[in-house]
matplotlib code that plots the C-alpha trace (Angstrom):
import matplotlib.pyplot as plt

x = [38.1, 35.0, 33.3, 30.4, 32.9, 34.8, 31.4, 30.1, 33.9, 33.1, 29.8, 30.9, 34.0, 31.5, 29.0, 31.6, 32.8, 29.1, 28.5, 31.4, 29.9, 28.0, 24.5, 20.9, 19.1, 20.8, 22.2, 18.4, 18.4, 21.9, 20.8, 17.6, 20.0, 22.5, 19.7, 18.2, 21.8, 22.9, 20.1, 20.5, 24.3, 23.6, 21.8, 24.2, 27.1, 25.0, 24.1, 27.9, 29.7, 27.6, 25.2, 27.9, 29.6, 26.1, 25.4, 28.8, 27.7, 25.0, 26.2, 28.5, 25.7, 23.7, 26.5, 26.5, 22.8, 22.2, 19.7, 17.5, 17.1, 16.4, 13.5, 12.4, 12.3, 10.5, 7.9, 7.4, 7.0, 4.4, 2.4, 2.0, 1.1, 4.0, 6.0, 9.7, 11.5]
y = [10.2, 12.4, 13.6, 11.4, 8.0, 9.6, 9.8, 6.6, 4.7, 7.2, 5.4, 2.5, 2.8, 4.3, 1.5, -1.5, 0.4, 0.2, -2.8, -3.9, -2.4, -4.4, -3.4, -4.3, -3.4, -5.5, -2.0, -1.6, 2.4, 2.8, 0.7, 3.1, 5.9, 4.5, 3.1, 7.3, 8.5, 5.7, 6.1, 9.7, 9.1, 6.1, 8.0, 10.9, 8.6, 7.3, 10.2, 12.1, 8.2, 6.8, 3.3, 0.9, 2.6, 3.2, -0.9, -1.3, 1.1, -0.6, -4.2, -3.0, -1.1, -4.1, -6.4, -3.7, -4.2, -7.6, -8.0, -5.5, -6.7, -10.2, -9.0, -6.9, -9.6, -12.0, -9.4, -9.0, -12.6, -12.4, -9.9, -11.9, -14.9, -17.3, -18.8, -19.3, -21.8]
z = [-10.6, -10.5, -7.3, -7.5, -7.5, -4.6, -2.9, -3.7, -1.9, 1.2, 0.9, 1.0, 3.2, 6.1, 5.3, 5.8, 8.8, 10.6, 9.7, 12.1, 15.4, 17.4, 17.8, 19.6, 16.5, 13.9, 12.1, 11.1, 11.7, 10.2, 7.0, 6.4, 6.8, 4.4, 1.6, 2.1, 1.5, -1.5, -3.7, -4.4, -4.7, -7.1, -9.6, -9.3, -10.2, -13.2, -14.5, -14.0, -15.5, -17.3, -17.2, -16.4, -13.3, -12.0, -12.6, -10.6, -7.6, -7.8, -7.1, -4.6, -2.6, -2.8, -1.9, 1.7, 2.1, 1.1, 4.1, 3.6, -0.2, 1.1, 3.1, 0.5, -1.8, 0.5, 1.3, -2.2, -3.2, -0.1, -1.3, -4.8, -2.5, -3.1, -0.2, 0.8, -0.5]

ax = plt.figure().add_subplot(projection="3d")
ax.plot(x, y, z, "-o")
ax.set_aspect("equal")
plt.show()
């Protein structure tokens, strides 16, 4: 296992482990500290395994941040002026 997938399960180990501490804020700072962190470990596993492991690091990161891409997405489908559903 390369250094990059070791990396990547840290990620996510310390991301599922935040997630179960209560918190005022809704885990909003330790989400834009984990999204600053797994990006640049997301390409690195791409680029070090290839297309496919990168697509899985991928779905697992956004299976760990599902919340922040749901507001992303509705701010998105804002800004082209559609509404929620």
């Amino acid at each position: 296992m390369s250094l990059s997938l070791i990396a990547v399960l840290f990620w996510l180990v310390l991301a599922n482990v935040i997630a179960m501490f209560p918190s005022k804020k809704n885990h909003w700072p330790a989400a834009y500290a984990l999204i600053a962190i797994g990006v640049p470990l997301l390409g690195w596993a791409t680029l070090e395994n290839g297309p496919v492991i990168g697509l899985l690091s991928l779905i697992a990161g956004a299976s760990v941040l599902r919340w922040p891409l749901i507001y992303l997405w509705r701010w998105l489908r804002r800004g082209r002026g559609q509404r929620d559903a």
